[in-house]
One Martini backbone bead per residue (centre of mass of N, CA, C, O) as a GRO file, in nm:
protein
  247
    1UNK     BB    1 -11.749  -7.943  11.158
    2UNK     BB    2 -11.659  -7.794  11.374
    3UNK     BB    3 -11.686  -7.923  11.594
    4UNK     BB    4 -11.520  -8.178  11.503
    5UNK     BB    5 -11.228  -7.995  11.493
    6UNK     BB    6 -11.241  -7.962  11.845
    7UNK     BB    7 -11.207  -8.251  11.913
    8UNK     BB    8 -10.960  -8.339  11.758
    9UNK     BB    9 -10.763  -8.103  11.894
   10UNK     BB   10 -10.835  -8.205  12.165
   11UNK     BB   11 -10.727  -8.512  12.127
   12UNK     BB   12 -10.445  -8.416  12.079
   13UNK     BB   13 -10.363  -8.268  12.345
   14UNK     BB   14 -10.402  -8.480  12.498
   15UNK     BB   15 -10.186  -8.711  12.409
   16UNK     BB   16  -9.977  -8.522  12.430
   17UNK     BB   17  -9.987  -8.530  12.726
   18UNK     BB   18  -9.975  -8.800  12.799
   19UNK     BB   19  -9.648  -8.887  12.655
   20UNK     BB   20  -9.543  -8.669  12.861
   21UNK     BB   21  -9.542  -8.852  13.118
   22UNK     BB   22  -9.335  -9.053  12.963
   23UNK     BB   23  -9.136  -8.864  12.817
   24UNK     BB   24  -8.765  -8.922  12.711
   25UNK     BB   25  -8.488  -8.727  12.641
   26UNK     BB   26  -8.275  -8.855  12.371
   27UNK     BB   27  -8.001  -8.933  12.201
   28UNK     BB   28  -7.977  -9.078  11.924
   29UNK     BB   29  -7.817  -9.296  11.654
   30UNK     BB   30  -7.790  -9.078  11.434
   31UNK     BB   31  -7.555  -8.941  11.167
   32UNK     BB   32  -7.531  -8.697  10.959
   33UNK     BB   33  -7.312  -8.711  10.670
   34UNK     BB   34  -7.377  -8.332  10.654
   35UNK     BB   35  -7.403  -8.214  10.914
   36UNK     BB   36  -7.403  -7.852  10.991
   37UNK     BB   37  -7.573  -7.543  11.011
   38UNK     BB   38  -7.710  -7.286  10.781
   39UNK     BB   39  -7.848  -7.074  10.561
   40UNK     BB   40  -7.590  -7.058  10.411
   41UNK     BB   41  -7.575  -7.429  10.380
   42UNK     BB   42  -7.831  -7.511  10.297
   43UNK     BB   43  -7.908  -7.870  10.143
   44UNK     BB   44  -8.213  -7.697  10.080
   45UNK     BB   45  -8.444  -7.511   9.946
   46UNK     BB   46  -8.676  -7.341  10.073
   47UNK     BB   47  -8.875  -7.329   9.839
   48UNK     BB   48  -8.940  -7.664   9.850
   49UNK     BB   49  -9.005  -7.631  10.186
   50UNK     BB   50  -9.281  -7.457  10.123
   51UNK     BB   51  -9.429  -7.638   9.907
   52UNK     BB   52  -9.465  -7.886  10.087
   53UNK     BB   53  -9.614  -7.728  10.331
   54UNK     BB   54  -9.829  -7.672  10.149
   55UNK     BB   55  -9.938  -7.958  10.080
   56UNK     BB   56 -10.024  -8.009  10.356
   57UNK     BB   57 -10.223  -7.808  10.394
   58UNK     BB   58 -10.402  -7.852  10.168
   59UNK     BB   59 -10.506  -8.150  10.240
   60UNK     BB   60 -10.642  -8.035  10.462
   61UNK     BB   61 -10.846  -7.796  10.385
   62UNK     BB   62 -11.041  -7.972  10.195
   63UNK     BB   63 -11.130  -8.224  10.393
   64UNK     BB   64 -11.350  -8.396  10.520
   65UNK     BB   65 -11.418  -8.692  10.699
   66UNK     BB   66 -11.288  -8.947  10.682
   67UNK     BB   67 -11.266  -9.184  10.886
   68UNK     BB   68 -11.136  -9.473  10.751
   69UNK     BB   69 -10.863  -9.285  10.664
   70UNK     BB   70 -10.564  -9.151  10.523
   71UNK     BB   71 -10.528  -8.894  10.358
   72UNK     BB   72 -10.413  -8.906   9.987
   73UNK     BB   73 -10.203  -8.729   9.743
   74UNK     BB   74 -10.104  -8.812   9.413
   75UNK     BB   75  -9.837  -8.630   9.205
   76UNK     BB   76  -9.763  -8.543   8.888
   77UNK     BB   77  -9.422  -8.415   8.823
   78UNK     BB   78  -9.198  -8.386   8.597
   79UNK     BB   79  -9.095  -8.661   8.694
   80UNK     BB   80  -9.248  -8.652   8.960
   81UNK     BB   81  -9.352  -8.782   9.261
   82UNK     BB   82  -9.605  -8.672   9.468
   83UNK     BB   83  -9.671  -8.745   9.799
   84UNK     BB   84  -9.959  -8.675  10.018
   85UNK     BB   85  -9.987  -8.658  10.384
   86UNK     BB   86 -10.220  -8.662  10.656
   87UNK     BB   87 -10.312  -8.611  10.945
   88UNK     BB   88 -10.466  -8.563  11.197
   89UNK     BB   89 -10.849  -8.594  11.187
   90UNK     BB   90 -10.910  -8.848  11.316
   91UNK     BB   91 -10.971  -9.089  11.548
   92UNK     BB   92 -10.854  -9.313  11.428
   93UNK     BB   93 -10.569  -9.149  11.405
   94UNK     BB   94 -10.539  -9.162  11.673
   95UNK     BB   95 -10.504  -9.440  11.764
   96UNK     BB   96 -10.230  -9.444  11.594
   97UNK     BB   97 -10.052  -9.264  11.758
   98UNK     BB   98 -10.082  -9.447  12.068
   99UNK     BB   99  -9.965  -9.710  11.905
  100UNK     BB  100  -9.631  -9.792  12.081
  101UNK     BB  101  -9.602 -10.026  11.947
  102UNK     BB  102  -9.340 -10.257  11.866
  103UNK     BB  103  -9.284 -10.397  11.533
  104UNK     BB  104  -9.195 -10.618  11.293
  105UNK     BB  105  -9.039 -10.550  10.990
  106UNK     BB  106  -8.957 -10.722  10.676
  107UNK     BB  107  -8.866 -10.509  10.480
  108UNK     BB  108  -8.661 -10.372  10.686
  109UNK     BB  109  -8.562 -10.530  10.970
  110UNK     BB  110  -8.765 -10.330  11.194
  111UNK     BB  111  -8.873 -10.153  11.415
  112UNK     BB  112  -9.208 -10.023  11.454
  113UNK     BB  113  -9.465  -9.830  11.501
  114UNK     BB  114  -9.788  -9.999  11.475
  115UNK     BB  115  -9.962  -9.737  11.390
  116UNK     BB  116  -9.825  -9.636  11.178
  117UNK     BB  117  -9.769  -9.878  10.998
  118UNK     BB  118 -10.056  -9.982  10.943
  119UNK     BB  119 -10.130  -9.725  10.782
  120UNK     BB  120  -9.936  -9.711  10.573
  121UNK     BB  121 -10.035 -10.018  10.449
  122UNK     BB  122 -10.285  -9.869  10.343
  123UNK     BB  123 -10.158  -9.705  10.162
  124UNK     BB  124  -9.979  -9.878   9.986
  125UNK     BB  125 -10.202 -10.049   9.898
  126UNK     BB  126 -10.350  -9.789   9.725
  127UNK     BB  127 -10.095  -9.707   9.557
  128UNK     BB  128 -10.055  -9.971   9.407
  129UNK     BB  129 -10.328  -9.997   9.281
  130UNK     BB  130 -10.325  -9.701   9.146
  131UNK     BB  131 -10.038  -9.627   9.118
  132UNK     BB  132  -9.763  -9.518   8.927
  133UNK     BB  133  -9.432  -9.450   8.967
  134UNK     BB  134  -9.177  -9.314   8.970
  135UNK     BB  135  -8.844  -9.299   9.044
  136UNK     BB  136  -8.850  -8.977   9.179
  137UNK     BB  137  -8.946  -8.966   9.492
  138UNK     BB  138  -9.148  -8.758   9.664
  139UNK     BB  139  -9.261  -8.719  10.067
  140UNK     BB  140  -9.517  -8.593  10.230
  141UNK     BB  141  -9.579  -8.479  10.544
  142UNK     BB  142  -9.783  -8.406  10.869
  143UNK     BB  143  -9.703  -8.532  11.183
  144UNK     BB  144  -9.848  -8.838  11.070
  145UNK     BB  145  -9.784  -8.796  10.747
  146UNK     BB  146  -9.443  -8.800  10.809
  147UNK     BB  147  -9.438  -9.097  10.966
  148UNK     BB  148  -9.576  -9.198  10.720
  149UNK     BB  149  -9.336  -9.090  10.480
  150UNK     BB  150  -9.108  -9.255  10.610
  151UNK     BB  151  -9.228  -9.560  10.592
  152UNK     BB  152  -9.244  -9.543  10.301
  153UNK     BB  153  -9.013  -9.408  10.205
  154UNK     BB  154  -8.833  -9.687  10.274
  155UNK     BB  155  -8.973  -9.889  10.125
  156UNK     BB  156  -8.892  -9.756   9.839
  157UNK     BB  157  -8.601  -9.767   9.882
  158UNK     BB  158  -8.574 -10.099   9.881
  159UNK     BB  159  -8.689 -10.065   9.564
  160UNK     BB  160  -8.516  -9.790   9.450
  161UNK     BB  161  -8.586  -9.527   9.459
  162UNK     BB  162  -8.577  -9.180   9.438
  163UNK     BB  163  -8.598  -9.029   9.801
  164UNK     BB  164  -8.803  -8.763   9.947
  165UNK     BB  165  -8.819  -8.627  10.246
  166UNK     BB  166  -9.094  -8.420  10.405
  167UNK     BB  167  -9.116  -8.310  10.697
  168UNK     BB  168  -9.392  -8.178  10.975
  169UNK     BB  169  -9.414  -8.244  11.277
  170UNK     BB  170  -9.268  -8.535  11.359
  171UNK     BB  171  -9.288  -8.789  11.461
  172UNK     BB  172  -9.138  -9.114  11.556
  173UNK     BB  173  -9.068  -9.462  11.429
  174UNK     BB  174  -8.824  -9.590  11.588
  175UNK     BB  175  -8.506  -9.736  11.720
  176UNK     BB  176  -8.395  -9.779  11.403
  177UNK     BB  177  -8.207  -9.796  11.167
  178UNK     BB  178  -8.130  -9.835  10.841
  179UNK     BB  179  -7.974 -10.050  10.675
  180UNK     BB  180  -7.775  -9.891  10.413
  181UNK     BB  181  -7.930  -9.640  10.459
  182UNK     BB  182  -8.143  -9.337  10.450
  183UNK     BB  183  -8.335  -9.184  10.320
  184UNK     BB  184  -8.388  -8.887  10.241
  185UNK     BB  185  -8.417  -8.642  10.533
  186UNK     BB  186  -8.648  -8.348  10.598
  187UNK     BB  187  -8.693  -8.269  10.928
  188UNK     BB  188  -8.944  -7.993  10.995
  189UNK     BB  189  -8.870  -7.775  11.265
  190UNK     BB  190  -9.017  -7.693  11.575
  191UNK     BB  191  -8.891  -7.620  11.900
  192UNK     BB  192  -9.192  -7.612  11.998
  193UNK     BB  193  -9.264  -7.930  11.928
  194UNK     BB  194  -9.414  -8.164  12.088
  195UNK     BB  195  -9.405  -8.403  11.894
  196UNK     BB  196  -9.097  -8.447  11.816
  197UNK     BB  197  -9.084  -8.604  12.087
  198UNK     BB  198  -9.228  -8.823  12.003
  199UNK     BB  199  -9.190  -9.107  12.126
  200UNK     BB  200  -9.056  -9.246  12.347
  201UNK     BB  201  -8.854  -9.399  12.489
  202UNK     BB  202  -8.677  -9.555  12.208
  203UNK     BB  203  -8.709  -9.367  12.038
  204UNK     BB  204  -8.610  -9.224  11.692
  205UNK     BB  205  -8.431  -8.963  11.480
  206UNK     BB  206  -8.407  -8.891  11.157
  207UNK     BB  207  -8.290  -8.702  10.983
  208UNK     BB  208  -8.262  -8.362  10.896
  209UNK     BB  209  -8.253  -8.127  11.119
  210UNK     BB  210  -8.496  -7.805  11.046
  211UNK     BB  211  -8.524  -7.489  11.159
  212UNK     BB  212  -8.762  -7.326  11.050
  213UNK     BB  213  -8.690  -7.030  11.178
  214UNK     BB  214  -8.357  -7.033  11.110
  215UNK     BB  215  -8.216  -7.278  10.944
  216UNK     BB  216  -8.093  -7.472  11.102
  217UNK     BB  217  -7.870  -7.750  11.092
  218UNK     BB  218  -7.891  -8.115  11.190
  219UNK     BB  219  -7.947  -8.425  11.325
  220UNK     BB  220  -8.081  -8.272  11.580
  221UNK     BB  221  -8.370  -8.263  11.838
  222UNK     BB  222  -8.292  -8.414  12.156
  223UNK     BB  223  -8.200  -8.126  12.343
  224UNK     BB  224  -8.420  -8.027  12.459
  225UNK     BB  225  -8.743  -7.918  12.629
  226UNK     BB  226  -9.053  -8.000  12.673
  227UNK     BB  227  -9.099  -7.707  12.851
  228UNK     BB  228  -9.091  -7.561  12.609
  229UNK     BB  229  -9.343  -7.590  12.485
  230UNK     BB  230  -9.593  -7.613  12.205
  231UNK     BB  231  -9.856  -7.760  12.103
  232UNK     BB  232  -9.959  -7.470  11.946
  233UNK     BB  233  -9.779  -7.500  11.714
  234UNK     BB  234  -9.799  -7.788  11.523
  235UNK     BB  235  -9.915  -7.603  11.296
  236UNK     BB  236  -9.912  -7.612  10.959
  237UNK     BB  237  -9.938  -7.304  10.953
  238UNK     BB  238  -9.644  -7.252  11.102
  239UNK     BB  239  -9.437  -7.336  10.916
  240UNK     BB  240  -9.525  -7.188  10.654
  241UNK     BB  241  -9.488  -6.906  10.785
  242UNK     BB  242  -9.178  -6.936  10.875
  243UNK     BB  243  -9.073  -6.993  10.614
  244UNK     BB  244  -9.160  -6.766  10.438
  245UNK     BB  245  -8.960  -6.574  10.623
  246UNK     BB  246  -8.685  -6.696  10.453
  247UNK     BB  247  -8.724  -6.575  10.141
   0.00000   0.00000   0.00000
């Protein structure tokens, strides 16, 4: 097992170095409605992005081989339904990371990066199937788990849910933002994490982008620059440690 993650982790940092060979940084037209601020005026609260970020660890903690799926959990408090989609951890997953072929999506009818939604609808698949939603659904995921949130997310507001999206560590979905409004969406980011740069130019970024270390939040990062990065910061317990930090 131990050997098996040390595979993993490897198979991520070539990846994102092949990505970054191509990859380049462009400011996206998305632009949120809430402007832009700091700690002292952040529009959600430190403690439930800890809590969210807690549920993405918790969920890779876990284990388990799962080779041939995505693996998450739904989770009933409150009335509020709450979906935990884990990142990238076997072969499968990284194949879903690489394949950034944009195809169109007849539900949102925008293109979507192939890898990603593949994953999404295998996901949508088993949640339709065995879970009743509240109306009020959260959704998080670290990674791809957060690239599938976002895409989830969006089907979801096209039903009418209210959702709310807590990504951390997400690569981009789309080159297209959704018409009519996008699902509120928690962005947050390490800026020093390499991921959060891929898929390069036409892919860009939606929500509200909030720096986990200063809790500075705005539309984007999409003004960093990739040389200042560093793959080994983009793990899920670094979120964690630097929220805490904030509380």
């Amino acid at each position: 097992m131990q050997q098996r993650g040390k595979n993993i982790k490897n198979w991520k940092l070539i990846i994102i170095s092949l990505i970054l060979l191509i990859s380049s940084c462009g400011k996206g037209p998305y632009e949120s409605p809430l402007g832009s601020g700091d700690k002292s005026n952040l529009p959600v609260t430190v403690k439930i992005l800890v809590e969210h970020a807690e549920y993405c660890k918790a969920i890779y903690d876990i284990g388990g081989d799962q080779k041939d799926e995505v693996a998450f959990e739904v989770i009933q408090d409150g009335g509020i339904t709450i979906i935990v989609i884990r990142g990238t951890a076997n072969i499968k997953n990284v194949q879903s990371d690489i394949d950034i072929r944009l195809v169109r999506d007849d539900k949102l009818s925008l293109r979507l990066h192939k890898g990603f939604r593949d994953a999404s609808l295998e996901v949508m698949e088993s949640i339709d199937r065995d879970h009743t939603l509240k109306h009020t659904v959260h959704i998080t995921g670290h990674s791809l788990g957060g690239a599938i949130a976002q895409i989830i997310g969006m089907w979801l507001h096209k039903r009418n849910h209210n959702v709310q999206i807590f990504s951390y560590g997400s690569p981009k979905v789309s080159n297209e933002t959704l018409s009519g409004g996008q699902p509120t969406h928690w962005r947050v980011v390490r800026t020093s994490d390499t991921v959060t740069f891929t898929p390069p130019w036409p892919y860009v970024h939606t929500g509200l982008f909030i720096n986990s270390q200063t809790l500075d939040w705005g539309p984007d990062n999409d003004n960093g620059l990739i040389s200042k990065t560093d793959g080994l910061t983009h793990a899920i317990s670094k979120y964690v440690e630097t929220l805490k930090e904030q509380l």
